[in-house]
C-alpha positions in Angstrom: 83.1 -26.8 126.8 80.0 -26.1 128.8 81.7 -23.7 131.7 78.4 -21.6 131.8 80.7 -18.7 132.2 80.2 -15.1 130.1 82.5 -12.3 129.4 80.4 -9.2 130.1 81.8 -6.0 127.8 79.9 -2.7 126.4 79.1 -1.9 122.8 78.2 1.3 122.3 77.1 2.4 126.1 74.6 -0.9 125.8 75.8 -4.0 128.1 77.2 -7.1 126.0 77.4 -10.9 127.3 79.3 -13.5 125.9 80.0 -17.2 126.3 83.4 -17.2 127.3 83.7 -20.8 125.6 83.6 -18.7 122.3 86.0 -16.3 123.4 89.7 -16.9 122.4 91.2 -13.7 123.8 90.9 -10.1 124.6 93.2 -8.3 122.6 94.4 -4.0 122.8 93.9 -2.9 119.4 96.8 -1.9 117.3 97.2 -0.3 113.9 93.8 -0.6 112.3 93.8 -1.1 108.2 90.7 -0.7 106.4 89.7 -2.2 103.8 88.1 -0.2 100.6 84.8 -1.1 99.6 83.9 -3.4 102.5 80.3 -3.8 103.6 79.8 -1.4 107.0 80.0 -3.9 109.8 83.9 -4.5 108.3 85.7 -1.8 110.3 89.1 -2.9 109.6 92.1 -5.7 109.5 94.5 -6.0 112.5 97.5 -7.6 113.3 97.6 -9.9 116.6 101.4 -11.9 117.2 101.3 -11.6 113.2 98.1 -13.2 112.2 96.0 -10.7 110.4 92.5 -10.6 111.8 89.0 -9.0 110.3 87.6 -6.1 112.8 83.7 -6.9 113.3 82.0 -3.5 114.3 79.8 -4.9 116.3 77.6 -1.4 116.8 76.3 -2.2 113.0 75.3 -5.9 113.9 73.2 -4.2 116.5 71.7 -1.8 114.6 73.4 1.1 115.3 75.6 3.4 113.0 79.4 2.6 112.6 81.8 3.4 115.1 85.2 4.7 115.2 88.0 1.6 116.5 91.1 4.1 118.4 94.4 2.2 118.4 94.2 0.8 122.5 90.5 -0.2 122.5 89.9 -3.7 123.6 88.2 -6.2 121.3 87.0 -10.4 121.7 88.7 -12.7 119.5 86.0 -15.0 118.8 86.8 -18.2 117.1 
């Protein structure tokens, strides 16, 4: 759709917009699962209503280091 409408969030203290057209949900983080030798912006695999979904860190895409996803932090299911 073409709603015009953004989901603001924060990523690492800096201010994050995005198209809420792409967003499918906001989810609570549960048990995080990482995966061995993934590349650094992988933080992890979670669980959502039992469809396993890939953790994005989204810190690294912007440059920054790797951050630490706590079980309870809220993450954008992007399609």
């Amino acid at each position: 759709g073409m709603s015009g409408m953004i989901l603001a969030g924060e990523v690492a203290g800096a201010r994050v917009a995005l198209p809420v057209d792409d967003v499918r949900s906001v989810i609570e983080l549960g048990q995080l699962l990482r995966v061995p030798h993934a590349p650094p912006h992988i933080a992890g695999v979670t669980a959502v209503r039992s469809q396993a979904l890939t953790l994005i860190d989204s810190r690294v895409s912007l440059g920054l280091a790797p951050g630490q996803a706590e079980p309870g932090a809220k993450a954008a299911v992007i399609l």
